[in-house]
Backbone as CSV, one residue per row, in Angstrom:
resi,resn,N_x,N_y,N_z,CA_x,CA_y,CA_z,C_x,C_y,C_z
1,UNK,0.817,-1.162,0.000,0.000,0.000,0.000,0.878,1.248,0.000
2,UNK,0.196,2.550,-0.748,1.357,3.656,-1.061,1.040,4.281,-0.183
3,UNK,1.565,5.362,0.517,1.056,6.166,1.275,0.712,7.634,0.304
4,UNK,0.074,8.444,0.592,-0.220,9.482,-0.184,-0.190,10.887,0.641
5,UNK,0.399,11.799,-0.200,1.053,12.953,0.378,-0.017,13.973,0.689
6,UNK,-0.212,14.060,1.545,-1.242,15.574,1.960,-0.610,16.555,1.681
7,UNK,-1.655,17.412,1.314,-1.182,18.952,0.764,-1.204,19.432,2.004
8,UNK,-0.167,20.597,2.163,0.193,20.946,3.223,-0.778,22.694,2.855
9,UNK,-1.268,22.477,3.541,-2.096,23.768,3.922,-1.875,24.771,5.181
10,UNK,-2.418,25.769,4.897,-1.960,26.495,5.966,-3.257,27.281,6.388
11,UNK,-2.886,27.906,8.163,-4.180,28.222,8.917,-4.904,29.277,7.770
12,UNK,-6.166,28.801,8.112,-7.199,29.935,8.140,-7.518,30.721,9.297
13,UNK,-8.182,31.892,9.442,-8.356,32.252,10.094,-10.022,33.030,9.349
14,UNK,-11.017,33.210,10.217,-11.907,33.526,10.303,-12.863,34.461,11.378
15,UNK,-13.106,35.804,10.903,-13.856,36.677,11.923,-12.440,37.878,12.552
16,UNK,-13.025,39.039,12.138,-11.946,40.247,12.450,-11.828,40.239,13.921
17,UNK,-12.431,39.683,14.970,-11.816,39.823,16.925,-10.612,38.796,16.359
18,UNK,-10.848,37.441,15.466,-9.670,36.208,15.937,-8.526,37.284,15.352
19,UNK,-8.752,37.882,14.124,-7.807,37.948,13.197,-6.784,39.794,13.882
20,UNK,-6.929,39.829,14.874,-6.308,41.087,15.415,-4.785,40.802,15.862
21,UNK,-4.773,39.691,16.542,-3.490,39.318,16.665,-2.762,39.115,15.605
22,UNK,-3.246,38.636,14.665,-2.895,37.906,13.509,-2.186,39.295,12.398
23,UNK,-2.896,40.142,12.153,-2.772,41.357,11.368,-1.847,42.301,12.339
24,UNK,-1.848,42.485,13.715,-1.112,42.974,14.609,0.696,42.930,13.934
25,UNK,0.628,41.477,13.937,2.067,40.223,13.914,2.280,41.245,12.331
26,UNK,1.601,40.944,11.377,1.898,41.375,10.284,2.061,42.871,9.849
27,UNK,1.449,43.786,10.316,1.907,44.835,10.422,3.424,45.660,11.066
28,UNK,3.699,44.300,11.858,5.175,45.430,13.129,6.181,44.180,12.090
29,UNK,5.968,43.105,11.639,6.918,42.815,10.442,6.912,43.138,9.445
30,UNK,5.923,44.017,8.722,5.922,44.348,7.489,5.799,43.427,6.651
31,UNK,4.671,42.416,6.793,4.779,41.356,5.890,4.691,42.128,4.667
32,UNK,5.001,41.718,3.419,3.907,41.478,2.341,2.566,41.009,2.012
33,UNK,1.389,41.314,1.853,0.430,41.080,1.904,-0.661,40.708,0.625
34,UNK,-0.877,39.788,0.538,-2.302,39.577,-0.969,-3.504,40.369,-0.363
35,UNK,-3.779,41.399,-1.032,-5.315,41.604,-0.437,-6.532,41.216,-1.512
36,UNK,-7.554,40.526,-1.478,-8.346,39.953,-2.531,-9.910,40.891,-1.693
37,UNK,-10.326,41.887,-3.207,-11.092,43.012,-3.290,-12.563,41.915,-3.878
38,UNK,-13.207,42.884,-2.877,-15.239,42.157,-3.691,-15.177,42.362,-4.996
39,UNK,-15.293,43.444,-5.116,-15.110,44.078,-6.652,-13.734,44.458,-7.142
40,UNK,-13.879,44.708,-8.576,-12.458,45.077,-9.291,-12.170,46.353,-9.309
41,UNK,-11.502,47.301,-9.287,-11.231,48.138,-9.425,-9.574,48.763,-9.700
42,UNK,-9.481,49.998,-10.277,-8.571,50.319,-10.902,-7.829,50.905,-9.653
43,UNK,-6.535,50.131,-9.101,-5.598,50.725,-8.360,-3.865,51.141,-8.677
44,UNK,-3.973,52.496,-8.781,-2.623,52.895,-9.501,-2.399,54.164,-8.640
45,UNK,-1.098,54.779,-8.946,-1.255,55.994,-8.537,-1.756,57.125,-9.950
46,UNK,-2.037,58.114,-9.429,-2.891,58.871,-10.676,-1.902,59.849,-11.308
47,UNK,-1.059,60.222,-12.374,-0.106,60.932,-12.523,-1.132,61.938,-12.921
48,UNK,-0.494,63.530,-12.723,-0.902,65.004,-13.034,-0.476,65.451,-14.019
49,UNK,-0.850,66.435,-14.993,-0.191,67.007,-15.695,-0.275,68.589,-14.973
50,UNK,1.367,68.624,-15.323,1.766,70.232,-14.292,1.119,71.139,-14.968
51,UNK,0.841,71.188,-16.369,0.674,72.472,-16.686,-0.550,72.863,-16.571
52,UNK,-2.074,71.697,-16.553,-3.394,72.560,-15.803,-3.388,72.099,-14.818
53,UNK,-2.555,70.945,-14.205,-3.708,70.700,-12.856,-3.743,69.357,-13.074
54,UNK,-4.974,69.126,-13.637,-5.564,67.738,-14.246,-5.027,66.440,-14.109
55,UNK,-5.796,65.538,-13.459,-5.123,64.099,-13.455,-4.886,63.716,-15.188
56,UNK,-4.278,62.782,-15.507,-4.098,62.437,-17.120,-4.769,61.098,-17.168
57,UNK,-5.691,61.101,-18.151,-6.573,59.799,-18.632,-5.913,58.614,-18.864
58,UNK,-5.760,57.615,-17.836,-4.889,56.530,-18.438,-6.233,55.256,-18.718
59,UNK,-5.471,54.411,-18.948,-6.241,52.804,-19.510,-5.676,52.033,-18.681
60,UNK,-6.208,51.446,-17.303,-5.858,50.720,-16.573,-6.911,50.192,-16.758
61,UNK,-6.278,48.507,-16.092,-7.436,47.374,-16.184,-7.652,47.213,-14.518
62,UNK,-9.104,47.134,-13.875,-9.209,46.643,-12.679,-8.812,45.326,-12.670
63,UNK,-8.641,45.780,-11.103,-7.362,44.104,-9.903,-8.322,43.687,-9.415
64,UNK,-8.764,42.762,-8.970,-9.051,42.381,-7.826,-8.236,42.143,-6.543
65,UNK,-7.151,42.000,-7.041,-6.692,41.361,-5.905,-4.905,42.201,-5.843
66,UNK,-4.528,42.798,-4.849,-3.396,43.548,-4.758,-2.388,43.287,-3.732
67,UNK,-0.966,43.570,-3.925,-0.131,43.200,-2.614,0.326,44.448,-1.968
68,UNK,0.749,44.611,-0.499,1.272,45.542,-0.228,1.839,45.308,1.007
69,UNK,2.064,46.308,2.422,1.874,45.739,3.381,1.321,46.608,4.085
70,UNK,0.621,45.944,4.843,-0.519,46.683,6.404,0.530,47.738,7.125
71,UNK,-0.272,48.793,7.186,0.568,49.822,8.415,-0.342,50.023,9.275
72,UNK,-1.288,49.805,8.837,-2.496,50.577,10.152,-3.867,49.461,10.042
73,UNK,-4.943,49.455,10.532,-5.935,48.761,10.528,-7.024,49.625,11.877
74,UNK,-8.147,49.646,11.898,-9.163,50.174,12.745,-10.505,49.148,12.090
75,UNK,-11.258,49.469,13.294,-12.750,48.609,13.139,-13.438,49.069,11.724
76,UNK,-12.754,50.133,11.443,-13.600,50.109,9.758,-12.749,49.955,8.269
77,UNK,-11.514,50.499,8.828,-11.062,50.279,7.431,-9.120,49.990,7.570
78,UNK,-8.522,49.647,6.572,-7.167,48.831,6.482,-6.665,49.681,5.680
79,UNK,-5.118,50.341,6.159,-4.288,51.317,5.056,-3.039,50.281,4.849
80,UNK,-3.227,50.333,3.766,-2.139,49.426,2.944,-1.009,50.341,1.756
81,UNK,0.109,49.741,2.396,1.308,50.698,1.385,1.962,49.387,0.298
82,UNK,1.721,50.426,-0.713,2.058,49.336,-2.390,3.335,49.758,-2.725
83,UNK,4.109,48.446,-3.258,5.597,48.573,-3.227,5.479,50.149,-4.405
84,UNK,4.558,50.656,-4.584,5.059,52.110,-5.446,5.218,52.741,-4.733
85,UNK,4.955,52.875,-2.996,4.758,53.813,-2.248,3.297,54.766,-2.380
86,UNK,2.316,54.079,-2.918,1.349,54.567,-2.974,0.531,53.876,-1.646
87,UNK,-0.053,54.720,-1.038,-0.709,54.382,0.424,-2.271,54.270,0.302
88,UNK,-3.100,52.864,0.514,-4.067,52.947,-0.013,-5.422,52.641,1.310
89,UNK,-6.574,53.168,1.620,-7.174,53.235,2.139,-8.285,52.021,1.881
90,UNK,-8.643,50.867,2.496,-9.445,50.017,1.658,-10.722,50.226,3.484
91,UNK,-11.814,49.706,3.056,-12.566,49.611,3.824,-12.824,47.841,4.234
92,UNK,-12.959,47.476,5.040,-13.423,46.183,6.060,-14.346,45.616,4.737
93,UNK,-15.091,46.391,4.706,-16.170,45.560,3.824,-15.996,45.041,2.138
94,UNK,-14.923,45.540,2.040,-14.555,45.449,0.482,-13.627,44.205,0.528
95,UNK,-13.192,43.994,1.764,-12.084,42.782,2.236,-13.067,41.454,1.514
96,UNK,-11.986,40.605,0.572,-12.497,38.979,0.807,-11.583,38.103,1.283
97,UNK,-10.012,38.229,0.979,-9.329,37.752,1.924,-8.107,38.771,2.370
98,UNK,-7.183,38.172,3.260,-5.778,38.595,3.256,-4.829,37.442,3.063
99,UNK,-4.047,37.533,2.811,-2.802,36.638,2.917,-1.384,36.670,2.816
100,UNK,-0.500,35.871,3.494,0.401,36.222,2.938,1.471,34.852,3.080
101,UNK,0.362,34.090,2.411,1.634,32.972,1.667,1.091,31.744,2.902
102,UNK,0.996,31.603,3.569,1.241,30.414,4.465,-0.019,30.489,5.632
103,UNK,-0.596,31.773,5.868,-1.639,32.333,6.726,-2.950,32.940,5.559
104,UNK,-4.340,32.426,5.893,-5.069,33.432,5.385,-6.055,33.977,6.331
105,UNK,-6.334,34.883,5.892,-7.836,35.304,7.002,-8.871,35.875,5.968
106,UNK,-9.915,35.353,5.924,-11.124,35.629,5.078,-12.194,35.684,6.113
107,UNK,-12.895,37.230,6.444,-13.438,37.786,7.477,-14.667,37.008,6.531
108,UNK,-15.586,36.624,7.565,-16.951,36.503,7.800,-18.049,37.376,7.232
């Protein structure tokens, strides 16, 4: 008889009270982070043009899903910094998961 290899999985975590410690840990290390969005949307930074003002019309495709790492977190919403140095404000409710490689937490 063969024996057969289990996939090695890693914790879940479930419900924002469990997941405080958890995001705590990851924030004062600076993990890297997957964040996976309800909806898609277009996340970039917005370049200006100096001479009116005006953001400039680009053609970006919405992400769902983005990396960065956690600096801050509160009962409503998660600021996340993207290796551009763009600092992004996401809200609790737009959350479907987090991860980062070996840990996930997908709030309730």
């Amino acid at each position: 008889m063969t024996r057969v290899k289990r996939k090695a999985q890693g914790k879940t975590v479930r419900g924002w009270p469990e997941a405080a410690g958890l995001l705590n840990r990851w924030r004062k290390d600076l993990k890297t982070l997957t964040v996976e969005l309800k909806q898609s949307r277009v996340i970039d930074l917005v370049p200006i043009d100096f001479v009116s003002g005006e953001p400039v019309e680009r053609e970006e495709k919405p992400t769902k899903s983005l990396r960065g790492q956690l600096i801050y977190f509160t009962n409503a919403d998660l600021t996340i910094r993207r290796p551009s140095g763009a600092i992004l404000m996401i809200d609790r409710y737009e959350v479907v998961a987090i991860s980062e490689g070996k840990t996930r937490f997908e709030p309730r």
